[in-house]
C-alpha positions as CSV (number, residue, x, y, z in Angstrom):
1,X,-82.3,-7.8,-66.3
2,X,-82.0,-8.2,-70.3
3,X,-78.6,-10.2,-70.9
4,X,-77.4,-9.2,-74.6
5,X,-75.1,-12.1,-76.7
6,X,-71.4,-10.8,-76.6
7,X,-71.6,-7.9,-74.3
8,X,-70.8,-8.9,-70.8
9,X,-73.5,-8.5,-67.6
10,X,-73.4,-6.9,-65.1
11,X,-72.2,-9.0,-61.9
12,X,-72.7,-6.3,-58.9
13,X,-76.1,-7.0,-58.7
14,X,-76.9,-8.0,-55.4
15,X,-80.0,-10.7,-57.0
16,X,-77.4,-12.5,-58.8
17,X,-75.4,-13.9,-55.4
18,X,-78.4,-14.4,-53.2
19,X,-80.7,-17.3,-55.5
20,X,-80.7,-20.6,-54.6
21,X,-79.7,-23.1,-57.1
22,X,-84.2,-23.7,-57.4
23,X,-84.7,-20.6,-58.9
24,X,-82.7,-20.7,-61.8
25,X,-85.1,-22.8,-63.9
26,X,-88.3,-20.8,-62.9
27,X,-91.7,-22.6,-64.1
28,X,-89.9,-26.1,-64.4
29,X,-89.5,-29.3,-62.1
30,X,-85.8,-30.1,-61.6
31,X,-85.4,-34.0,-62.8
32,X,-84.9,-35.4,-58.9
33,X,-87.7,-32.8,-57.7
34,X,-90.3,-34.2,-60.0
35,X,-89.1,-37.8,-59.7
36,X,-89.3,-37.3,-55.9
37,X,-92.7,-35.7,-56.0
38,X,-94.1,-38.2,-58.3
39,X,-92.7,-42.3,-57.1
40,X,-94.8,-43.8,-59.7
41,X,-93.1,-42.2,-62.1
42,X,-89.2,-42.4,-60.2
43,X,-90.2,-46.4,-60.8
44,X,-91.0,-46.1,-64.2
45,X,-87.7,-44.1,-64.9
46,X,-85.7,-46.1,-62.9
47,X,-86.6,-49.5,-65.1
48,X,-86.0,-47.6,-68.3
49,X,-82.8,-46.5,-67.0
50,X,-82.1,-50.8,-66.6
51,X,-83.5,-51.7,-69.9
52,X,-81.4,-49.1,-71.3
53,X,-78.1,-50.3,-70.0
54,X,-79.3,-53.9,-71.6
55,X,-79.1,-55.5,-73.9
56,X,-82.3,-55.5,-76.7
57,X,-85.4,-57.6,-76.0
58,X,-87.7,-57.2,-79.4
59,X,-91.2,-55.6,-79.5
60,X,-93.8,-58.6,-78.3
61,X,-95.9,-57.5,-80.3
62,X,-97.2,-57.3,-84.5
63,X,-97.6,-53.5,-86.2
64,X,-99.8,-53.2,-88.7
65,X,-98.2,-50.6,-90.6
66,X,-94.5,-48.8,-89.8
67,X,-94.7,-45.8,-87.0
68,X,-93.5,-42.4,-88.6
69,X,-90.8,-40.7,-87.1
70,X,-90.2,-36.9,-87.4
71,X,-86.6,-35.6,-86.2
72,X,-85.9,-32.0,-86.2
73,X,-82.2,-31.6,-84.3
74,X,-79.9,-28.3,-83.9
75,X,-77.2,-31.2,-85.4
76,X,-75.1,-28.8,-87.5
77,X,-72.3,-27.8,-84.6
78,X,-68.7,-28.9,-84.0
79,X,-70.9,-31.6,-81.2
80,X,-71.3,-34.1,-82.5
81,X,-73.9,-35.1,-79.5
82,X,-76.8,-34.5,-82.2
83,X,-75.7,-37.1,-85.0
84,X,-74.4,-39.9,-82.8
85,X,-77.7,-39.5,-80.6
86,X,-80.2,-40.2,-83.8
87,X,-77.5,-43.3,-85.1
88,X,-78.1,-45.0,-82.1
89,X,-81.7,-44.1,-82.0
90,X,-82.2,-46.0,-85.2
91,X,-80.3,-48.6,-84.4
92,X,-81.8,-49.7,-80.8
93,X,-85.1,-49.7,-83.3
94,X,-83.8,-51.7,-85.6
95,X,-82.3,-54.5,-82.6
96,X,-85.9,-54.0,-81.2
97,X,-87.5,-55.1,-84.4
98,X,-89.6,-51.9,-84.9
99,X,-90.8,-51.4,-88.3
100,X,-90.5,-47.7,-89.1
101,X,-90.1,-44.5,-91.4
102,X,-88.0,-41.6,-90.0
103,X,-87.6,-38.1,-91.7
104,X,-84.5,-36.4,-90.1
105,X,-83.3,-32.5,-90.8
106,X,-80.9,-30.9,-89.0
107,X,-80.2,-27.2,-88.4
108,X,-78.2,-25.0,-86.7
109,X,-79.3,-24.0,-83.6
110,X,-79.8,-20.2,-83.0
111,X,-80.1,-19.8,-86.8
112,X,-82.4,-21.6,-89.1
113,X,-85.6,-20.9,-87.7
114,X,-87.6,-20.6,-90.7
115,X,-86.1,-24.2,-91.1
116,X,-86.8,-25.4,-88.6
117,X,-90.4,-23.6,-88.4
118,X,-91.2,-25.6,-92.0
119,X,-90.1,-29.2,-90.8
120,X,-92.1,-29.1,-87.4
121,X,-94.9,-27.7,-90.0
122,X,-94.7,-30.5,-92.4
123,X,-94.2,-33.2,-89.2
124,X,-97.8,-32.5,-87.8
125,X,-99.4,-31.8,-91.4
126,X,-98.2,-35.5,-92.0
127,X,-99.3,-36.5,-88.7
128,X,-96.2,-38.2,-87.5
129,X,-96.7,-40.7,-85.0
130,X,-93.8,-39.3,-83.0
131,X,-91.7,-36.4,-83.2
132,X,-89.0,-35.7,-81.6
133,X,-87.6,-32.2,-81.0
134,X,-86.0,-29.8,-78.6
135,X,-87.1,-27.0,-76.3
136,X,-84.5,-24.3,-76.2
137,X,-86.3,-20.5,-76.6
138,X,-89.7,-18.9,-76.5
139,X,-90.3,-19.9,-80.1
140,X,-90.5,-23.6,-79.9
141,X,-92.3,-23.9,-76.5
142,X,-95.2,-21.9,-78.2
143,X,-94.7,-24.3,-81.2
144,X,-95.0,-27.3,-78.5
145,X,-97.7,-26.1,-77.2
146,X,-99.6,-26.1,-80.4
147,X,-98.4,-29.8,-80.9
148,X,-99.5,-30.9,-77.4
149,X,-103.0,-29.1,-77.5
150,X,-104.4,-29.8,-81.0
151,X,-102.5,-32.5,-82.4
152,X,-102.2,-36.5,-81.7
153,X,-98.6,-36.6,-82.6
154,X,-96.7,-38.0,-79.5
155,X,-93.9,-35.3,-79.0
156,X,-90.7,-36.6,-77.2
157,X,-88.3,-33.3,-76.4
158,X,-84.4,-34.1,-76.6
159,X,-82.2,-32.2,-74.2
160,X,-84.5,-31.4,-71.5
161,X,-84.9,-33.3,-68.2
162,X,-87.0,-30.5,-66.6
163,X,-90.8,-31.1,-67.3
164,X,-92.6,-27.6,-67.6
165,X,-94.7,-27.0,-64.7
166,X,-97.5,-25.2,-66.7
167,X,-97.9,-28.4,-68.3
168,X,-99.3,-30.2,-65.7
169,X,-102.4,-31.4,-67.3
170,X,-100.8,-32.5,-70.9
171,X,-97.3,-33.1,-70.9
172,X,-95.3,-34.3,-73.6
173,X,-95.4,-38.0,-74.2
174,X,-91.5,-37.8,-73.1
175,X,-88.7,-35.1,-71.6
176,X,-85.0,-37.3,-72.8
177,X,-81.6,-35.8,-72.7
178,X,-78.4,-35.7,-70.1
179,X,-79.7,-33.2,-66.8
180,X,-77.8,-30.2,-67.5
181,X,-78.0,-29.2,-63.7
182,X,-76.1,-32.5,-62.3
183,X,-73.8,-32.0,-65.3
184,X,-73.0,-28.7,-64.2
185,X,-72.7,-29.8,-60.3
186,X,-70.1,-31.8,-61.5
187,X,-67.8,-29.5,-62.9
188,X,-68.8,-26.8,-60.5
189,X,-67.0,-29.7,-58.2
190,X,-64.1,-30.0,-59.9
191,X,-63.4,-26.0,-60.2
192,X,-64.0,-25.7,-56.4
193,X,-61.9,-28.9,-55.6
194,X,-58.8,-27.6,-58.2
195,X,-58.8,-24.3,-58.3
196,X,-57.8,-22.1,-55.4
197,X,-60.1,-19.8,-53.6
198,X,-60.3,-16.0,-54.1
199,X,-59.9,-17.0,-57.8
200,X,-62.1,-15.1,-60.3
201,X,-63.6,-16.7,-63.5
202,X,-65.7,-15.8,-66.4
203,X,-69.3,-17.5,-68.0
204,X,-69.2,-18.2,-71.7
205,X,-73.2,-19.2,-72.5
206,X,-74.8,-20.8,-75.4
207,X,-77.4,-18.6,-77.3
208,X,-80.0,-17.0,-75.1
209,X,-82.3,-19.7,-73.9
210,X,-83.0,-22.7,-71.7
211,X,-79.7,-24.0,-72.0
212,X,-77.8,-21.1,-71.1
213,X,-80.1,-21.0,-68.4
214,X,-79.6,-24.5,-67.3
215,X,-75.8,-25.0,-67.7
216,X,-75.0,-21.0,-67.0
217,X,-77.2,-19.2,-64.6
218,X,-77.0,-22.6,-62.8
219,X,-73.0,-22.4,-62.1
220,X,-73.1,-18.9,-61.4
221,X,-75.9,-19.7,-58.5
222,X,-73.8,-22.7,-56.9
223,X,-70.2,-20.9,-56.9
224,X,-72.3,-17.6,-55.2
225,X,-72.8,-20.0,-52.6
226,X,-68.5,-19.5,-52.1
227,X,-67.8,-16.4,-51.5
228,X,-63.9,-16.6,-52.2
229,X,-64.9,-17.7,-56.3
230,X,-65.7,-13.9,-58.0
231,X,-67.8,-13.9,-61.2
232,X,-65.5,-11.5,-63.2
233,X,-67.8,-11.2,-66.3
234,X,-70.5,-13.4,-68.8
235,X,-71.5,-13.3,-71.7
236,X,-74.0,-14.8,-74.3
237,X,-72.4,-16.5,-77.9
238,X,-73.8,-17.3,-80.9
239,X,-73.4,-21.1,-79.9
240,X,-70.6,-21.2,-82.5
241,X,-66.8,-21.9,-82.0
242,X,-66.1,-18.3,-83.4
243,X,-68.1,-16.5,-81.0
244,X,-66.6,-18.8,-78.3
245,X,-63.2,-17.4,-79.5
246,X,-63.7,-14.0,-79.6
247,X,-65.7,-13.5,-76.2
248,X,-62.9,-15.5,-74.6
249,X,-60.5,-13.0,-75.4
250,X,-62.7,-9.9,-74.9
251,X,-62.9,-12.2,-71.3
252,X,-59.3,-12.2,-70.4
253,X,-58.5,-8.8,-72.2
254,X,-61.3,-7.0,-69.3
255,X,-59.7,-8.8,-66.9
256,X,-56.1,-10.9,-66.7
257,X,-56.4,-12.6,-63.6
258,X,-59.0,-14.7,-64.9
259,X,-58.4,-18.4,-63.1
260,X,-60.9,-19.9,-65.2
261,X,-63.8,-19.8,-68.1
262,X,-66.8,-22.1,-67.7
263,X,-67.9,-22.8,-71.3
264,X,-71.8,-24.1,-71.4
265,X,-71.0,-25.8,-74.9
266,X,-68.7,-27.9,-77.1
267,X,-68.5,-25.2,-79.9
268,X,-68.0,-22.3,-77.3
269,X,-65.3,-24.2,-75.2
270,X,-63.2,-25.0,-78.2
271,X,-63.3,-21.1,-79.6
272,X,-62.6,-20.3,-76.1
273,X,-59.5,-22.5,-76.3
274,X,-58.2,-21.2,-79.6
275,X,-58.3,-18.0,-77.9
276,X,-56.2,-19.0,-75.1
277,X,-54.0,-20.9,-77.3
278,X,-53.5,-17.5,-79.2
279,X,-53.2,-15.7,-76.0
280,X,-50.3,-17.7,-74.9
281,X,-52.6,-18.1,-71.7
282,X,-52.9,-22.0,-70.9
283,X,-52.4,-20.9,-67.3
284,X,-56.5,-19.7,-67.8
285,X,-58.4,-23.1,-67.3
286,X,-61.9,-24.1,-69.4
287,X,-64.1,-26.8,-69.7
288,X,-66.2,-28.6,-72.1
289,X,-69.7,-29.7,-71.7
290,X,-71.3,-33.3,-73.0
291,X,-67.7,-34.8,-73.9
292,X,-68.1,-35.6,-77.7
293,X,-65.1,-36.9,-79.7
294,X,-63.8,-32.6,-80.2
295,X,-63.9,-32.3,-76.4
296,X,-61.8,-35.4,-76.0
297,X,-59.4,-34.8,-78.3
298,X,-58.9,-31.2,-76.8
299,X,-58.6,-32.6,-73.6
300,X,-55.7,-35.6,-74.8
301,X,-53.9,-32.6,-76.8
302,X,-53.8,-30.1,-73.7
303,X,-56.2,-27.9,-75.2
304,X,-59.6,-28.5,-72.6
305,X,-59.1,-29.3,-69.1
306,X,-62.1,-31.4,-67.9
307,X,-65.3,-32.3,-69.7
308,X,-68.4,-33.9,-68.0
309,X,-69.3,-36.7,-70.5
310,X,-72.4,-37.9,-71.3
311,X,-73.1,-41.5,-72.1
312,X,-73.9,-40.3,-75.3
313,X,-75.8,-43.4,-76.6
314,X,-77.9,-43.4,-73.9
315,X,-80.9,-41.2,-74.8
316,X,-81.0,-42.7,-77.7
317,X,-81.5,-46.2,-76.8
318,X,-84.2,-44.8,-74.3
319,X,-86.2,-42.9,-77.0
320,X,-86.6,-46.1,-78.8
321,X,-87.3,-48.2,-75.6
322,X,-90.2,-45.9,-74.6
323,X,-91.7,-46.0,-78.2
324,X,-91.5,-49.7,-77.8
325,X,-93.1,-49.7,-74.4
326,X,-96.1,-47.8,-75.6
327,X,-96.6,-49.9,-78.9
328,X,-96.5,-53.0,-76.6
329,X,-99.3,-50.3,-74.3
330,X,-97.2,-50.1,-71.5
331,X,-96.6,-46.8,-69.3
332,X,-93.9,-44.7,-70.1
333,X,-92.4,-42.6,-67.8
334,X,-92.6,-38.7,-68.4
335,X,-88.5,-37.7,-68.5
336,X,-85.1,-39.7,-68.7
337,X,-81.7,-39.0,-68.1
338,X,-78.7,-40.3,-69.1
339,X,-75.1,-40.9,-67.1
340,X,-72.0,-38.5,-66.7
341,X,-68.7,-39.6,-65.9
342,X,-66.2,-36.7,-65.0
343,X,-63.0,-36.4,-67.7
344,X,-59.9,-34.4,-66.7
345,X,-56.6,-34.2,-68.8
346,X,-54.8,-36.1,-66.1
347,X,-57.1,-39.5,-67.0
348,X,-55.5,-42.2,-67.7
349,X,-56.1,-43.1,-72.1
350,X,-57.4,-46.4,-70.9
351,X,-60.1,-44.8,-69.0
352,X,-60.8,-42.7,-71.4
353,X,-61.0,-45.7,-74.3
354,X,-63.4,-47.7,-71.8
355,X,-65.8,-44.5,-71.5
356,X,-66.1,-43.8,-75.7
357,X,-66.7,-47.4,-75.6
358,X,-69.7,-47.4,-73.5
359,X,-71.0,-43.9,-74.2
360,X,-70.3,-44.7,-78.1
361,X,-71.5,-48.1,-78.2
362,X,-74.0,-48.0,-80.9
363,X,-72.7,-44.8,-82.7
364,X,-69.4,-45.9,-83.3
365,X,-70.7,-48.7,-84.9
């Protein structure tokens, strides 16, 4: 069934409340599956995970020249996920005492492909030694596929956990990002646990893609699983704070009794919340997803109800431990991901301070 951005789907169809969770994310390894069907490589990800939460030890050993570094990021949103992930990048490489040159663009995601298309270009033209990018539609996995089959740059892909199964024999040099399945479990969790039952709810998505897979389809699969929660209505955004805004209120105007809205991104769940704001209808619930500075100043002002927050620092630091780890010629596991902490507007500010402090704790430097 084709799913078209602002116009909602169609929820009656009996396929859409009889998946499991596993077929959501067809052709790719969930992060525990692969782990768990690979040990050699749980090991590997479970000492990065360590090294990441310490503190620096340098590279052991002498470079000849700087490594080149190509960064092509969606980075221009209201999440600020994107910027504070490359800051900290840079600086775990500088603490490390890597020598290197790093070319950065970032675009909008959804939008600039030709952009986007002429940075990737020039990154394997100039034969970076790593470049790090994202998988998100069928344009860039044909892209990464390109890359991986007849190029010798090492490509490490930001915000997917999920290696591609039809990658078997040549996988990236590194999946890195925050799962977007165990992020959703947890606020699946806390909609279950707060709201009452027989409540109905609407899907807000990102742009059509692997994240509105991962974050939406994924929800709508687990809350099937409890019959008393109705999906009322989804719909696919523009990944932008405006479309967030106006699908929200083509949302509650279809149907009032709305309980909640799951938002799949920071730029969606704020416009979502201006419309509800507007509405007069605070008694409708939404979350945010990754829990950037926006979503936690929504959530201290009223505005957001629970966010599940990344340790946003996190992938960072890892990206520049496992390009350490193979200039030093050691193994590198194949995907990383960071920690969550649940945030609700009924946290204490202290907890909250102690969570930007940790999640933040190279970027806010």
């Amino acid at each position: 069934m084709s799913k078209k951005a602002i116009l909602p789907l169609l929820v009656l169809c009996p396929f859409l409340v009889s998946a499991h969770t596993t077929q959501v994310l067809t052709g790719y390894w969930q992060y525990d599956d692969y782990l768990n069907a690979y040990p050699k490589q749980k090991q590997l990800t479970e000492v990065l995970s360590q090294t990441v939460r310490a503190t620096p030890t340098p590279l052991s050993v002498t470079q000849s020249k700087p490594i080149s570094i190509s960064v092509v990021y969606p980075g221009q949103q209201v999440s600020d996920y994107w910027i504070r992930n490359i800051k900290a990048f840079e600086m775990r490489l500088e603490k490390l005492g890597i020598n290197y040159e790093i070319n950065q663009v970032f675009t909008r995601p959804n939008v600039d492909v030709r952009q986007q298309s002429l940075s990737l270009l020039e990154a394997v033209q100039n034969n970076a030694d790593y470049l790090v990018f994202t998988l998100d539609t069928t344009r860039h996995r044909k892209f990464i596929e390109h890359v991986l089959s007849s190029t010798n740059t090492k490509l490490i892909l930001q915000n997917i956990t999920t290696p591609v199964r039809a990658w078997s024999e040549q996988q990236p040099f590194m999946y890195v990002g925050f799962d977007h399945i165990k992020g959703t479990r947890a606020i699946r969790e806390y909609y279950q646990n707060t709201v009452a039952k027989n409540s109905r709810y609407s899907v807000l998505y990102f742009s059509e893609g692997y994240v509105s897979d991962a974050r939406g389809d994924t929800f709508i699969e687990e809350m099937s699983h409890q019959d008393s929660y109705k999906l009322s209505s989804s719909f696919y955004t523009k990944a932008t704070r405006e479309s967030g805004y106006e699908t929200a209120k083509i949302a509650v105007s279809k149907d009032p009794n709305l309980q909640f809205i799951y938002a799949c991104s920071t730029d969606v769940a704020l416009g979502a919340a201006d419309a509800l704001a507007e509405l007069g209808r605070r008694d409708v619930l939404v979350n945010g997803w990754g829990g950037g500075t926006a979503e936690l100043d929504a959530i201290n002002e009223g505005a957001l109800d629970v966010t599940v927050m990344r340790m946003n620092d996190d992938t960072g630091i890892a990206m520049a431990e496992a390009i350490k780890w193979d200039l030093e010629g050691k193994r590198v596991p194949h995907v990383y991901s960071g920690d969550f902490e649940l945030v609700t507007s009924k946290d204490d500010v202290s907890r909250i301070q102690k969570l930007k402090q940790r999640a933040f704790r190279y970027s806010d430097q």
